[in-house]
OpenMM code with the backbone's topology and positions (N, CA, C; nanometers):
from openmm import Vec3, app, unit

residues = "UNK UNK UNK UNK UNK UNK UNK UNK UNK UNK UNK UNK UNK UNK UNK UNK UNK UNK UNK UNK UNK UNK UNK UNK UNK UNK UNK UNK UNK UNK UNK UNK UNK UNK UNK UNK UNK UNK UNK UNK UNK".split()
positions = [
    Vec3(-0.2063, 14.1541, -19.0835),
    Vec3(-0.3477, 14.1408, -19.1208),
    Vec3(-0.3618, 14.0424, -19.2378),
    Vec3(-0.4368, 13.9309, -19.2202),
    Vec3(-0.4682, 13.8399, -19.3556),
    Vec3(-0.5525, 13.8861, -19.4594),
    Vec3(-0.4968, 13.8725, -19.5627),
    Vec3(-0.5668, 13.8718, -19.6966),
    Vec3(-0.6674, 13.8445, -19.6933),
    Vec3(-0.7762, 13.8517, -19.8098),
    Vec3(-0.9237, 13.7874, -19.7744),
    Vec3(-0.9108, 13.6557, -19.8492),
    Vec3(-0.7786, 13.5935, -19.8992),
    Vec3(-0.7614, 13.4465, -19.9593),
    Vec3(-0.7586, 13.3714, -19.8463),
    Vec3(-0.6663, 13.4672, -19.7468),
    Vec3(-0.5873, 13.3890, -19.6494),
    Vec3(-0.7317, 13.2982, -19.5511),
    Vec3(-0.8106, 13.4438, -19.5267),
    Vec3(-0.8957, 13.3966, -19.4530),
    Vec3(-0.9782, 13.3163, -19.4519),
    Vec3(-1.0001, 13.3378, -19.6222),
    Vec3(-1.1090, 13.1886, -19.6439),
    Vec3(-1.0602, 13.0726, -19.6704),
    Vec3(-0.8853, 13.0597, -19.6597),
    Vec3(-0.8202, 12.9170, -19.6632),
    Vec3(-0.8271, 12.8724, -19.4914),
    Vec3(-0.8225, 12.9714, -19.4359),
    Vec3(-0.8429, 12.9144, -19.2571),
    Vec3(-0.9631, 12.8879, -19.2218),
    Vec3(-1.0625, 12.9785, -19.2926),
    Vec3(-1.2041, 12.9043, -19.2701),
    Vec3(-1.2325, 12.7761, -19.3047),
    Vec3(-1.1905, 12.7531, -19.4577),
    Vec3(-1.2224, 12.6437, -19.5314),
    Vec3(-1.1380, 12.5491, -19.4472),
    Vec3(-1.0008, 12.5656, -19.3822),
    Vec3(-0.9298, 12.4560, -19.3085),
    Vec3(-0.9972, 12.3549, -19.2099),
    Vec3(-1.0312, 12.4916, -19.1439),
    Vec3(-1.1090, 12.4655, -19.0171),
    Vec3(-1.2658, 12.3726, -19.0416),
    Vec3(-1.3186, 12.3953, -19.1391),
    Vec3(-1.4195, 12.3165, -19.1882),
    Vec3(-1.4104, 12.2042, -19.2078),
    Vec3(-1.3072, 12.1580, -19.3074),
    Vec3(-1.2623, 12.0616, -19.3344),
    Vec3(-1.2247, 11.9825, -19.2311),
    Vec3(-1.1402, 12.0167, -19.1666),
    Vec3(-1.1162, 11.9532, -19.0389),
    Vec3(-1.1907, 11.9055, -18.9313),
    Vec3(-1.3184, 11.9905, -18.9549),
    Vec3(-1.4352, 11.9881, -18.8373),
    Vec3(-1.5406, 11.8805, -18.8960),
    Vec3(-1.5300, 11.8736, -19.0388),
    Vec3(-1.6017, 11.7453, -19.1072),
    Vec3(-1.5221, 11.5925, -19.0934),
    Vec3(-1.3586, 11.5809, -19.0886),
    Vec3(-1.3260, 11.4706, -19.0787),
    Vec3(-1.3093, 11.4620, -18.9668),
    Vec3(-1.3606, 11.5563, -18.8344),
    Vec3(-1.3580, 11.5011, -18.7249),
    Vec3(-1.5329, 11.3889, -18.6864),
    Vec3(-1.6178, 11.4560, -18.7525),
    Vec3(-1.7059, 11.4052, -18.7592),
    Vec3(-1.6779, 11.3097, -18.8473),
    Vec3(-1.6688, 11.2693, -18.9452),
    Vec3(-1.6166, 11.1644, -19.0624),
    Vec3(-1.5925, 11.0462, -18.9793),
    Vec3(-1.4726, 11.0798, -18.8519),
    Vec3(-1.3817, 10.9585, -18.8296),
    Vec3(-1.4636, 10.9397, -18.7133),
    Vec3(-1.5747, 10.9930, -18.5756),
    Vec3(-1.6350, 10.9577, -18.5146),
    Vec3(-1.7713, 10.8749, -18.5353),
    Vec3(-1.7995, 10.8427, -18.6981),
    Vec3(-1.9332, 10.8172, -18.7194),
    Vec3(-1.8741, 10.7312, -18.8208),
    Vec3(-1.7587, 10.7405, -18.8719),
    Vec3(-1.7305, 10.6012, -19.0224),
    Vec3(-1.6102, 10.5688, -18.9582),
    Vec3(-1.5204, 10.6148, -18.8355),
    Vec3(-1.3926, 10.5396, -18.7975),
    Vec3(-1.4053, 10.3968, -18.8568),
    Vec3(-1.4939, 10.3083, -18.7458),
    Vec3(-1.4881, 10.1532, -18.7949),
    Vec3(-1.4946, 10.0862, -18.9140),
    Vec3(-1.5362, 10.2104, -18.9959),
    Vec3(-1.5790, 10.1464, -19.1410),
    Vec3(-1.4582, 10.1673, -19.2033),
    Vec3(-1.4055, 10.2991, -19.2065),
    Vec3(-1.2670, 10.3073, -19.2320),
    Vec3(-1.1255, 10.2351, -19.2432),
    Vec3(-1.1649, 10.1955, -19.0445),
    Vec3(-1.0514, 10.1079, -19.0411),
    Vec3(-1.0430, 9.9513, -19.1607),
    Vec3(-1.1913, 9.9472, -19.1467),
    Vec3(-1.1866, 9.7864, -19.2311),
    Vec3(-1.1440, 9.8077, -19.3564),
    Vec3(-1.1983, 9.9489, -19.3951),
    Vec3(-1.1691, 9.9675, -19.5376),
    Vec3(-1.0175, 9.9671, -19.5488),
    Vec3(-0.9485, 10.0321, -19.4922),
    Vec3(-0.7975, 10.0148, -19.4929),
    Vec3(-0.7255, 9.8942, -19.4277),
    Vec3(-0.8313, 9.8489, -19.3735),
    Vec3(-0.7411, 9.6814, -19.3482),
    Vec3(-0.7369, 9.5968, -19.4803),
    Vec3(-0.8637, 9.5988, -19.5495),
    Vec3(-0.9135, 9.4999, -19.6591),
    Vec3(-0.7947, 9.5928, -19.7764),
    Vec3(-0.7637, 9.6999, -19.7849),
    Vec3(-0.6805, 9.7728, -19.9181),
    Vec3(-0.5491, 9.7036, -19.8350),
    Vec3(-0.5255, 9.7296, -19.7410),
    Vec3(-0.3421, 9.6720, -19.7049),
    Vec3(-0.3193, 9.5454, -19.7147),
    Vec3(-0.4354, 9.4334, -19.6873),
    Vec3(-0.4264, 9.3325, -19.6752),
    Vec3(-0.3781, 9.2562, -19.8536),
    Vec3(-0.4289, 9.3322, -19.9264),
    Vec3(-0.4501, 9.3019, -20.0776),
    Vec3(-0.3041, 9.3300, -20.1180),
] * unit.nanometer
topology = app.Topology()
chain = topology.addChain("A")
for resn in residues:
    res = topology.addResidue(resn, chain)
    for name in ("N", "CA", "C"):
        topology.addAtom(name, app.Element.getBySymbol(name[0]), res)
């Protein structure tokens, strides 16, 4: 049985995760440039 830390670190995981899935479907392209223009430097 999980702790009640445990649980709100799997909630909070799962959130997190569910925001940079949205993150990378709506800023992917912007992203990528952004990390082309930082590697390129």
């Amino acid at each position: 049985m999980l702790s009640r830390q445990q649980e709100s670190e799997k909630r909070h995981i799962a959130w997190v995760w569910c925001t940079r899935k949205l993150f990378k479907r709506e800023f992917g392209p912007v992203k990528r440039l952004e990390v082309g223009l930082i590697s390129g430097q």
